[in-house]
N, CA, C and O atoms as a GROMACS GRO file, in nm:
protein
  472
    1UNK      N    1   0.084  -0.119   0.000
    1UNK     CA    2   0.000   0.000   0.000
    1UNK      C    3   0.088   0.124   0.000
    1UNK      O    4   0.174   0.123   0.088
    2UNK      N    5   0.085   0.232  -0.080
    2UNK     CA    6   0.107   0.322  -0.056
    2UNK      C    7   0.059   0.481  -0.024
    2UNK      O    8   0.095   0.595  -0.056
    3UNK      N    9  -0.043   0.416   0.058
    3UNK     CA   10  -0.123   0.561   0.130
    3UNK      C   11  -0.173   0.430   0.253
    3UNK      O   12  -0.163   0.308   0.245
    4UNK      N   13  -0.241   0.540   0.391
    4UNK     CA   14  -0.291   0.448   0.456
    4UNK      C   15  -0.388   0.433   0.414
    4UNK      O   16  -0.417   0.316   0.387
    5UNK      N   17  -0.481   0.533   0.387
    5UNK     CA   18  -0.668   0.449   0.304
    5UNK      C   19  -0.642   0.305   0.234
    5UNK      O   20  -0.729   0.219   0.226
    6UNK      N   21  -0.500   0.288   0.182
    6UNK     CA   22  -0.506   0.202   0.074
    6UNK      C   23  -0.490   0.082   0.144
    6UNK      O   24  -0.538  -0.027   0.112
    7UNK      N   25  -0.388   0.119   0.284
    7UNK     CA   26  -0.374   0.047   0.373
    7UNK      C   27  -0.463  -0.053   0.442
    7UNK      O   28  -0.462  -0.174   0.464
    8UNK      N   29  -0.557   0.074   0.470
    8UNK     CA   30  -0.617   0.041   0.599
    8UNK      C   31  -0.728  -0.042   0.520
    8UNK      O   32  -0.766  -0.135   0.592
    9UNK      N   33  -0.796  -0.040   0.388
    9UNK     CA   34  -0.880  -0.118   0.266
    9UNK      C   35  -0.817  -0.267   0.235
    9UNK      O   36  -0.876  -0.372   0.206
   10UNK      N   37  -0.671  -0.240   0.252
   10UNK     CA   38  -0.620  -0.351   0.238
   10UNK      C   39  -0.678  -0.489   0.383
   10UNK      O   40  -0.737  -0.597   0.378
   11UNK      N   41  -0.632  -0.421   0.473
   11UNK     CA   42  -0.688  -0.492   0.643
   11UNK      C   43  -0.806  -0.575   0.626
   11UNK      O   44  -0.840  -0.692   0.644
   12UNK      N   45  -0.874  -0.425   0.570
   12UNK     CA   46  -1.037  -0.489   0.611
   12UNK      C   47  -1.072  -0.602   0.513
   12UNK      O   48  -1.175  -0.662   0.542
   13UNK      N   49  -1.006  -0.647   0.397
   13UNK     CA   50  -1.004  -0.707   0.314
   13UNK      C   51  -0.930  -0.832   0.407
   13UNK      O   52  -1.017  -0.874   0.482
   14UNK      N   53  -0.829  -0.890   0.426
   14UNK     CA   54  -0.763  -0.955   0.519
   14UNK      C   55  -0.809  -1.011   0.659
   14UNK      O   56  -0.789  -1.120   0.712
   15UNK      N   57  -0.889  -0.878   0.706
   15UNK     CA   58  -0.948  -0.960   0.828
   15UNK      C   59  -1.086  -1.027   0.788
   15UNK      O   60  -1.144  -1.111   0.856
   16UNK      N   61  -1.131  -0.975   0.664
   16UNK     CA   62  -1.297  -1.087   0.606
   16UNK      C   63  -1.235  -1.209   0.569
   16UNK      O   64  -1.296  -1.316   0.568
   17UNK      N   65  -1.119  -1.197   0.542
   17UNK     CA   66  -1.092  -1.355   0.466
   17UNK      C   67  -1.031  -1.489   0.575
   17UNK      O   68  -1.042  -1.611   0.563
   18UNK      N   69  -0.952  -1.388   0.704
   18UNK     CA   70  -0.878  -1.450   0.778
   18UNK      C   71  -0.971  -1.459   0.943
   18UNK      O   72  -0.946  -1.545   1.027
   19UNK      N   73  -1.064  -1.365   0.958
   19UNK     CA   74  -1.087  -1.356   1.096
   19UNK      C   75  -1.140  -1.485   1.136
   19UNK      O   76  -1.085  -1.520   1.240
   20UNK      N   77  -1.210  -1.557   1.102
   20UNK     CA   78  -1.278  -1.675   1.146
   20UNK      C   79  -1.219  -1.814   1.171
   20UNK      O   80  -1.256  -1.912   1.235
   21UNK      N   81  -1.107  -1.783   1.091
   21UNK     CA   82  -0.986  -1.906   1.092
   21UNK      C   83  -0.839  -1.869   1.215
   21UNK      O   84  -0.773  -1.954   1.275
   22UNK      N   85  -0.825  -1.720   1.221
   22UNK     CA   86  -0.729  -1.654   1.342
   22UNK      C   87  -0.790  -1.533   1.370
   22UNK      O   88  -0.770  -1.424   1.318
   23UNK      N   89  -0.883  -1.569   1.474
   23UNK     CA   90  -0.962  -1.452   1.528
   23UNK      C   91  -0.832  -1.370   1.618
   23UNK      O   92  -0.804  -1.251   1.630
   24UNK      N   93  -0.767  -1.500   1.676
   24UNK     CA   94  -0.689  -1.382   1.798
   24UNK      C   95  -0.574  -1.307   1.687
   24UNK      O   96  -0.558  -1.186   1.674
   25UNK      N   97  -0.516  -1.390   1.630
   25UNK     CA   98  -0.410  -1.284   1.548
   25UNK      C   99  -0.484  -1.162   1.468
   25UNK      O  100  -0.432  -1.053   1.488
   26UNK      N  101  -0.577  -1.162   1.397
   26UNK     CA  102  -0.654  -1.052   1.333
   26UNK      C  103  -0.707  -0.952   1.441
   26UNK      O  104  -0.736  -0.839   1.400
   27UNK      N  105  -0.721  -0.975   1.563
   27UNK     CA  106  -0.757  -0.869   1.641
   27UNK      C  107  -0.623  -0.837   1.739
   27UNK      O  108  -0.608  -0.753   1.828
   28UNK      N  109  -0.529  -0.941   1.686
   28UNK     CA  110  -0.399  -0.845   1.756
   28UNK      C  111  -0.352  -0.745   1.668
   28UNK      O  112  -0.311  -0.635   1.707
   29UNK      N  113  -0.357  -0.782   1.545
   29UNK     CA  114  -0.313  -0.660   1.423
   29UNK      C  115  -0.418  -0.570   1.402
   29UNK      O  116  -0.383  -0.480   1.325
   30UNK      N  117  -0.531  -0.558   1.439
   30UNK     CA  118  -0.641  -0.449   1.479
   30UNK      C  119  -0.600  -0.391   1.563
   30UNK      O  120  -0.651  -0.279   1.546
   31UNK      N  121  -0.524  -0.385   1.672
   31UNK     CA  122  -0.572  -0.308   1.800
   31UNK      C  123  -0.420  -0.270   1.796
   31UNK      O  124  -0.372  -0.205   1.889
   32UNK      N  125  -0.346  -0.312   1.690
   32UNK     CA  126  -0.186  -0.227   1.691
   32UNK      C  127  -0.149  -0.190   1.535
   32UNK      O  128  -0.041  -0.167   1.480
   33UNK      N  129  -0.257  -0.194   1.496
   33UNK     CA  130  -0.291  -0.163   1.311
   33UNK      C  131  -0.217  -0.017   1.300
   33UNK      O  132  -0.157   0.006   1.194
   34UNK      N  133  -0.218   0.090   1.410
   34UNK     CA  134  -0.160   0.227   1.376
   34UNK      C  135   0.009   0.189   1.392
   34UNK      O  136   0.088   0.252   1.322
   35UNK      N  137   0.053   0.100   1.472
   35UNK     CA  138   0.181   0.117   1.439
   35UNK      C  139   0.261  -0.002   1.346
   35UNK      O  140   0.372  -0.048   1.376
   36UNK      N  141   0.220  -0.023   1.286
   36UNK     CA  142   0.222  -0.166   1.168
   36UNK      C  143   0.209  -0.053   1.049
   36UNK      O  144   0.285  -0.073   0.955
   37UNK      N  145   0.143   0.037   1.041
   37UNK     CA  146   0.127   0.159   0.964
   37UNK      C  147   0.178   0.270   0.988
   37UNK      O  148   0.132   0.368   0.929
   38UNK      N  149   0.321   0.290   1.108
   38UNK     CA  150   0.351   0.432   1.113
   38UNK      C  151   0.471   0.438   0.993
   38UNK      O  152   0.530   0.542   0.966
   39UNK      N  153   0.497   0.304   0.924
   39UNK     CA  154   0.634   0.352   0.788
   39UNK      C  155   0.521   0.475   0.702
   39UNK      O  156   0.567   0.578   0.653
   40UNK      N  157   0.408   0.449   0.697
   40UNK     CA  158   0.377   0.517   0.588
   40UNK      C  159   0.364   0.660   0.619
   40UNK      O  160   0.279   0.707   0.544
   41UNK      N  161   0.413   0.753   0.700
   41UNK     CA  162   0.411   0.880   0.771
   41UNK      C  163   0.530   0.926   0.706
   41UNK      O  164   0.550   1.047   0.709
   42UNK      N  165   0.643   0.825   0.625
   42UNK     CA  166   0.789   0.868   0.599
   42UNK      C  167   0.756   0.887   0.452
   42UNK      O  168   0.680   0.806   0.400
   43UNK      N  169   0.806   0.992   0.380
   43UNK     CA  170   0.823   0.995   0.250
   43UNK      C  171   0.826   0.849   0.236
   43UNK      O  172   0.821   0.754   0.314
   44UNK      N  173   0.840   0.868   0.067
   44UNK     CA  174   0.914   0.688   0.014
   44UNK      C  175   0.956   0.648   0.010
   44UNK      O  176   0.953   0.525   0.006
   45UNK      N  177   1.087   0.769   0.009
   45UNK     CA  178   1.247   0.708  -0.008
   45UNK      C  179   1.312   0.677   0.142
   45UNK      O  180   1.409   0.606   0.170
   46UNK      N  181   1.238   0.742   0.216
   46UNK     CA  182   1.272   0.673   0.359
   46UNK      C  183   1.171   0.513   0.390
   46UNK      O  184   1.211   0.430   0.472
   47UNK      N  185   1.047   0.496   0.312
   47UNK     CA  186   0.996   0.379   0.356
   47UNK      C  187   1.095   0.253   0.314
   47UNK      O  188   1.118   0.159   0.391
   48UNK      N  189   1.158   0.267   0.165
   48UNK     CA  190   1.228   0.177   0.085
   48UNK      C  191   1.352   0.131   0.213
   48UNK      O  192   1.407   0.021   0.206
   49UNK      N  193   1.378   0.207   0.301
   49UNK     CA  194   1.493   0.162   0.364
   49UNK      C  195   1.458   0.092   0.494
   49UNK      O  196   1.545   0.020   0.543
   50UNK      N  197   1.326   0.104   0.564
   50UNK     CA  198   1.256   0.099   0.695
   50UNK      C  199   1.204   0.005   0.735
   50UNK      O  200   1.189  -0.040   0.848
   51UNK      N  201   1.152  -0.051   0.568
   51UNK     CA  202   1.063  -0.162   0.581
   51UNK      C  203   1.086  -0.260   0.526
   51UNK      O  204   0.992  -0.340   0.518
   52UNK      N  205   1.223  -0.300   0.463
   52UNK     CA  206   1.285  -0.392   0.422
   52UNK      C  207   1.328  -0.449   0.480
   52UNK      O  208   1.405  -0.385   0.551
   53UNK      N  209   1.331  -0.629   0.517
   53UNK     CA  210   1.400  -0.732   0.576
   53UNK      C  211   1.490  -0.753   0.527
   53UNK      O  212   1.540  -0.834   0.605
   54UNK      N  213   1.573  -0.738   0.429
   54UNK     CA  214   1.674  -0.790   0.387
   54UNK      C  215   1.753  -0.838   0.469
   54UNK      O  216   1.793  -0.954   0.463
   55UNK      N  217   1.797  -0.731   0.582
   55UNK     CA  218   1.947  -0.766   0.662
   55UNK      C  219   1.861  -0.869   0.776
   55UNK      O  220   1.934  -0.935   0.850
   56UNK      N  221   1.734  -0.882   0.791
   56UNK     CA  222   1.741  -0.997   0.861
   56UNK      C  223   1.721  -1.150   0.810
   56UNK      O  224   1.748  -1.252   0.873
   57UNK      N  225   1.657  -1.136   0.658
   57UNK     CA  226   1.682  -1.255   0.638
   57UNK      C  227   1.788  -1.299   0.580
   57UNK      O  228   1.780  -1.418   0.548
   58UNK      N  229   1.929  -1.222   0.542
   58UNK     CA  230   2.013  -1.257   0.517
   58UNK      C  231   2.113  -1.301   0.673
   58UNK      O  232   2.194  -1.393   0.663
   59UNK      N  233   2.096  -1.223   0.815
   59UNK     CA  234   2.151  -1.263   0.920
   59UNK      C  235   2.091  -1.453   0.890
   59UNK      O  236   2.158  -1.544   0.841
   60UNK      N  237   1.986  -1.457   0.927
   60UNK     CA  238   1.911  -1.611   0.923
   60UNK      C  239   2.021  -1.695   0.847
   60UNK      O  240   2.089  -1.783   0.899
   61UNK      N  241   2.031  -1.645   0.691
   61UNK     CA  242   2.066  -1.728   0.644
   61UNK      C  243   2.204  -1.753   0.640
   61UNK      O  244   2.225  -1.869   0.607
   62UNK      N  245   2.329  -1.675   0.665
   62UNK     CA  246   2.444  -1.685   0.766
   62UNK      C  247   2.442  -1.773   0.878
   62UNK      O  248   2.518  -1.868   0.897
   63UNK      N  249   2.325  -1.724   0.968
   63UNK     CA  250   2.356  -1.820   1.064
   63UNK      C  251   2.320  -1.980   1.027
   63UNK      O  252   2.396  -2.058   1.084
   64UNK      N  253   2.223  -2.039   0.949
   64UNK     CA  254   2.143  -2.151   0.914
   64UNK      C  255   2.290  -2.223   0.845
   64UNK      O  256   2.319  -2.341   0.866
   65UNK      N  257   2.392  -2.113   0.743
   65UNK     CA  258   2.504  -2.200   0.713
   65UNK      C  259   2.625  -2.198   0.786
   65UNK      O  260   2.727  -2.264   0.768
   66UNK      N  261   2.597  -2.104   0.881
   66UNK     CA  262   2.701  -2.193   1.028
   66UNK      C  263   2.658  -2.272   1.039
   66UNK      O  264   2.716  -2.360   0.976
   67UNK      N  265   2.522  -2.325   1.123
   67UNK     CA  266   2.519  -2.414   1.190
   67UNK      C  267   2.525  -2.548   1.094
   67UNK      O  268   2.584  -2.642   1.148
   68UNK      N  269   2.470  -2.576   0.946
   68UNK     CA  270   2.512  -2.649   0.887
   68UNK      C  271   2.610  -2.706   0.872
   68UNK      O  272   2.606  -2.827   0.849
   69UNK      N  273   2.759  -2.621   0.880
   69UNK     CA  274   2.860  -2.690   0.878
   69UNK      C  275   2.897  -2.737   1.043
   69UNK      O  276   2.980  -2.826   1.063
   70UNK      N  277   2.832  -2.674   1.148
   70UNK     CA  278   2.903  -2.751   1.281
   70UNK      C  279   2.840  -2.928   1.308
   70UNK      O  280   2.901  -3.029   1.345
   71UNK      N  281   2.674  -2.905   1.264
   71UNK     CA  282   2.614  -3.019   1.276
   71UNK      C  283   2.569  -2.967   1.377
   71UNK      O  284   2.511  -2.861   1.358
   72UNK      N  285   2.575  -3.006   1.492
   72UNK     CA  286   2.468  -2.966   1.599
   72UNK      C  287   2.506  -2.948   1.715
   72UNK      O  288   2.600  -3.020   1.748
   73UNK      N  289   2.468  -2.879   1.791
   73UNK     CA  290   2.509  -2.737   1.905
   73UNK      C  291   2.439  -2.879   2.041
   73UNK      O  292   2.339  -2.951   2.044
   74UNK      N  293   2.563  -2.859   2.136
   74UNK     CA  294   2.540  -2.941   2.245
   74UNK      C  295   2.411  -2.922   2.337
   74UNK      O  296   2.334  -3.011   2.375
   75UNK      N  297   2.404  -2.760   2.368
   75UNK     CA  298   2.299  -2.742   2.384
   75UNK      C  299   2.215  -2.590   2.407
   75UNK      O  300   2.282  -2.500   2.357
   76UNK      N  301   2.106  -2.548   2.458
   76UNK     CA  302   2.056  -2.447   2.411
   76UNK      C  303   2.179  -2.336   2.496
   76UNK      O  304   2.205  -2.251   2.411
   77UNK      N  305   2.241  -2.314   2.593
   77UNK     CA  306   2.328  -2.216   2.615
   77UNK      C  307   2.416  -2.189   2.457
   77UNK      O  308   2.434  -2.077   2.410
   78UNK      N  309   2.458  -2.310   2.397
   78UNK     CA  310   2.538  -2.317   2.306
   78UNK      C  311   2.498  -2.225   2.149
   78UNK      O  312   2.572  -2.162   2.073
   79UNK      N  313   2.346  -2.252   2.144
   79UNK     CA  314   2.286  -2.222   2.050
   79UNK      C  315   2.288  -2.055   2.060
   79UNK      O  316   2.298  -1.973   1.970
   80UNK      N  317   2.274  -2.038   2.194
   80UNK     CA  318   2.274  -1.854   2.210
   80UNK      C  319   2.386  -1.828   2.226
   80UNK      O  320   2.395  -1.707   2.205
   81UNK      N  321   2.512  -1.881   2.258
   81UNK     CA  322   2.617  -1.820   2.259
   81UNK      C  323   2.664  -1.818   2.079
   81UNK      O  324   2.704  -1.718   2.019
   82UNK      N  325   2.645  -1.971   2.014
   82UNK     CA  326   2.671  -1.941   1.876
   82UNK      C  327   2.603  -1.790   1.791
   82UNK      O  328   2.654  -1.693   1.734
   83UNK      N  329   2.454  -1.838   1.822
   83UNK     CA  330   2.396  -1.691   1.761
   83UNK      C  331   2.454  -1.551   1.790
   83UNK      O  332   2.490  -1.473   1.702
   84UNK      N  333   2.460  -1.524   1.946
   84UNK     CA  334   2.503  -1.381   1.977
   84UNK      C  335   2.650  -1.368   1.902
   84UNK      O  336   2.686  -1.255   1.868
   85UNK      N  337   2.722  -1.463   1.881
   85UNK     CA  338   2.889  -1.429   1.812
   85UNK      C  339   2.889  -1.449   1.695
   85UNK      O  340   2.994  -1.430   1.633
   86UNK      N  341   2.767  -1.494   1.624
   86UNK     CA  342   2.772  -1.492   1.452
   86UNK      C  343   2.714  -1.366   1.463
   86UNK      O  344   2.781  -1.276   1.412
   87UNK      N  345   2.599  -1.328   1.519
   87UNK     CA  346   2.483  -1.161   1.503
   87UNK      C  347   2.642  -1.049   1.499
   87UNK      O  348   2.685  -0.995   1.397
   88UNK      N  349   2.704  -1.040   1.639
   88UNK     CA  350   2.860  -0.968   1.619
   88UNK      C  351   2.947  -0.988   1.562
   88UNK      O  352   3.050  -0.934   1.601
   89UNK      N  353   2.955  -1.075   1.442
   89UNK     CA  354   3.089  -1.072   1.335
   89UNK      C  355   2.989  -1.005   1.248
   89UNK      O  356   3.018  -0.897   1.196
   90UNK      N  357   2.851  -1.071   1.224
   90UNK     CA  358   2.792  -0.977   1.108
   90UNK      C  359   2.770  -0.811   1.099
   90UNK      O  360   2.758  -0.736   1.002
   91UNK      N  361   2.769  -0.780   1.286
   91UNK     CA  362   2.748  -0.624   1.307
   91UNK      C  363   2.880  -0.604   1.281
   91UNK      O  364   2.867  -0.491   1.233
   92UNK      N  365   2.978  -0.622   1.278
   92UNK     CA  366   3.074  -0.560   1.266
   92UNK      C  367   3.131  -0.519   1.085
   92UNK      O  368   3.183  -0.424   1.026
   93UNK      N  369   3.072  -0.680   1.048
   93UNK     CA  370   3.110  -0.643   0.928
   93UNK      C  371   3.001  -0.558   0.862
   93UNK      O  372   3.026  -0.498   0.757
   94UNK      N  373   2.897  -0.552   0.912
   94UNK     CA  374   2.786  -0.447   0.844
   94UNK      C  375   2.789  -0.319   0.903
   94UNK      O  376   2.695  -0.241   0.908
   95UNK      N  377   2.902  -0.302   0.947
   95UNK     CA  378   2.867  -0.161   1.045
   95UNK      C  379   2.890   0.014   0.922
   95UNK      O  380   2.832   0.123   0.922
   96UNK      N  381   2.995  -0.041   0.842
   96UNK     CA  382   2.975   0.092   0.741
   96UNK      C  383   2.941   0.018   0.592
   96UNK      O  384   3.000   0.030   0.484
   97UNK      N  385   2.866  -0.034   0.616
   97UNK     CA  386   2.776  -0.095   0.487
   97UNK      C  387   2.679   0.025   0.469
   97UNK      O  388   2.616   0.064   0.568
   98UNK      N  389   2.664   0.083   0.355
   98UNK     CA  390   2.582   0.155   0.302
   98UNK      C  391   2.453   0.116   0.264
   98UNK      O  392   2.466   0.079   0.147
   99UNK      N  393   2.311   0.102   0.304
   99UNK     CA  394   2.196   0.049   0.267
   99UNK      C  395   2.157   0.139   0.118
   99UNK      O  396   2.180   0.260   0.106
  100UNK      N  397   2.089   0.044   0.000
  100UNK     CA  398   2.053   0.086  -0.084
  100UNK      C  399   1.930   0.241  -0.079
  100UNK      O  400   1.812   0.237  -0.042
  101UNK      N  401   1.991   0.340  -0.118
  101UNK     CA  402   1.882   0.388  -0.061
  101UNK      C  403   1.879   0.503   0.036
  101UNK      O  404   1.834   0.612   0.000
  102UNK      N  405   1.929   0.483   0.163
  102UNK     CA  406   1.963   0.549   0.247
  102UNK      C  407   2.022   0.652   0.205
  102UNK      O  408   1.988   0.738   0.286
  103UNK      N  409   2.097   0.705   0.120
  103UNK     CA  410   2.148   0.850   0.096
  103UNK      C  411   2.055   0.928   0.091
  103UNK      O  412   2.023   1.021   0.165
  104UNK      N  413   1.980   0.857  -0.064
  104UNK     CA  414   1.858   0.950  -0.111
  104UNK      C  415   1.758   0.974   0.025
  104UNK      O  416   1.718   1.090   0.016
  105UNK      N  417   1.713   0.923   0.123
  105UNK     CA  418   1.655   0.912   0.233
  105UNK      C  419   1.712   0.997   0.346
  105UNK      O  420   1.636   1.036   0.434
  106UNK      N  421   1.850   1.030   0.349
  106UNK     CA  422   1.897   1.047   0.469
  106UNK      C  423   1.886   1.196   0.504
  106UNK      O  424   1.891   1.247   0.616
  107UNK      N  425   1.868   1.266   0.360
  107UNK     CA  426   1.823   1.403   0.356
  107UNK      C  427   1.673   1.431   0.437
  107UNK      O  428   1.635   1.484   0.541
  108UNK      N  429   1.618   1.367   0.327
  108UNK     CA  430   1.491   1.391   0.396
  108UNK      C  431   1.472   1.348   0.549
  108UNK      O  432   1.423   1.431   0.626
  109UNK      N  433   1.505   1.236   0.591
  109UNK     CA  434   1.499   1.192   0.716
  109UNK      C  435   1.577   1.340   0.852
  109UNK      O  436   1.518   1.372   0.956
  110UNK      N  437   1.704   1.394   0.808
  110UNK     CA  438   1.732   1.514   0.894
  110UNK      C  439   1.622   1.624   0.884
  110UNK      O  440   1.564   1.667   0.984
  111UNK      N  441   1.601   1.662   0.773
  111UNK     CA  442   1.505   1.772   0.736
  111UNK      C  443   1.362   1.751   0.865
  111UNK      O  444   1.318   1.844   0.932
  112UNK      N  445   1.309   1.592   0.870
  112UNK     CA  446   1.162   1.597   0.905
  112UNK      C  447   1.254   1.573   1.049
  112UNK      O  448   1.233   1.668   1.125
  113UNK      N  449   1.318   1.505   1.089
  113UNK     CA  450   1.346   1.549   1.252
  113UNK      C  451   1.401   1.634   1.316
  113UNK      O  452   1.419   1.626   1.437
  114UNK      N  453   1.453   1.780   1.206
  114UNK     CA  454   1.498   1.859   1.254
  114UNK      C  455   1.374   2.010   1.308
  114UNK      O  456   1.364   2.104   1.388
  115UNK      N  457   1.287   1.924   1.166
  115UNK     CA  458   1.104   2.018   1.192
  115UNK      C  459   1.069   1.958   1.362
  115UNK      O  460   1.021   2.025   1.454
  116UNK      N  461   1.108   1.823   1.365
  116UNK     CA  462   1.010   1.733   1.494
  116UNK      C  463   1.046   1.821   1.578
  116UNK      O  464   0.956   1.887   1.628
  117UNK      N  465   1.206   1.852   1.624
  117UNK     CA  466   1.249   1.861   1.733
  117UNK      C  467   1.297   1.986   1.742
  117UNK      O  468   1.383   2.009   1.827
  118UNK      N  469   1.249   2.091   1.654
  118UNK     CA  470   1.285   2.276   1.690
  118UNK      C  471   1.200   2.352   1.739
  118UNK      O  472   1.227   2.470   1.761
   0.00000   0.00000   0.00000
């Protein structure tokens, strides 16, 4: 969607098709529907950067081919210590990674928090 009307048309469409089969999930995304919808308050070129998973489903899939090559983690301490030290080689190596995008965005993004906060 790119407006909320278009948004919010979209929902009501979603919760006729889904409510009767996941009543509780359709009325958890009802009653937090405004912030599931606050990307769309950002220009575009700031949504393109906000609302993209990329860097998490690429973390996933880093970690899915660690653990492939160890075979299998002794036990769940092991599993969180593996994760937290693969998540920090990847922050490190993503730390001046440039997101697609983000330049064109980064203007606008100072501009509207410099209006928020004067």
């Amino acid at each position: 969607a790119s407006t909320e009307e278009e948004a919010l048309r979209g929902f009501e469409k979603f919760k006729e098709k889904w409510e009767l089969k996941y009543p509780k999930v359709v009325k958890s995304w009802e009653q937090e529907l405004y912030k599931l919808l606050t990307f769309l308050k950002y220009p575009e070129s700031v949504r393109r950067v906000i609302y993209t998973t990329n860097l998490i489903e690429r973390t996933i899939k880093e970690i899915r081919k660690r653990v492939k090559v160890i075979g299998a983690l002794p036990s769940v301490r092991a599993v969180e210590k593996f994760v937290y030290l693969r998540v920090a080689v990847l922050n490190d190596r993503w730390t001046n990674r440039v997101v697609n995008g983000f330049l064109e965005a980064k203007e606008e993004l100072q501009d509207m928090f410099s209006r928020r906060y004067s």
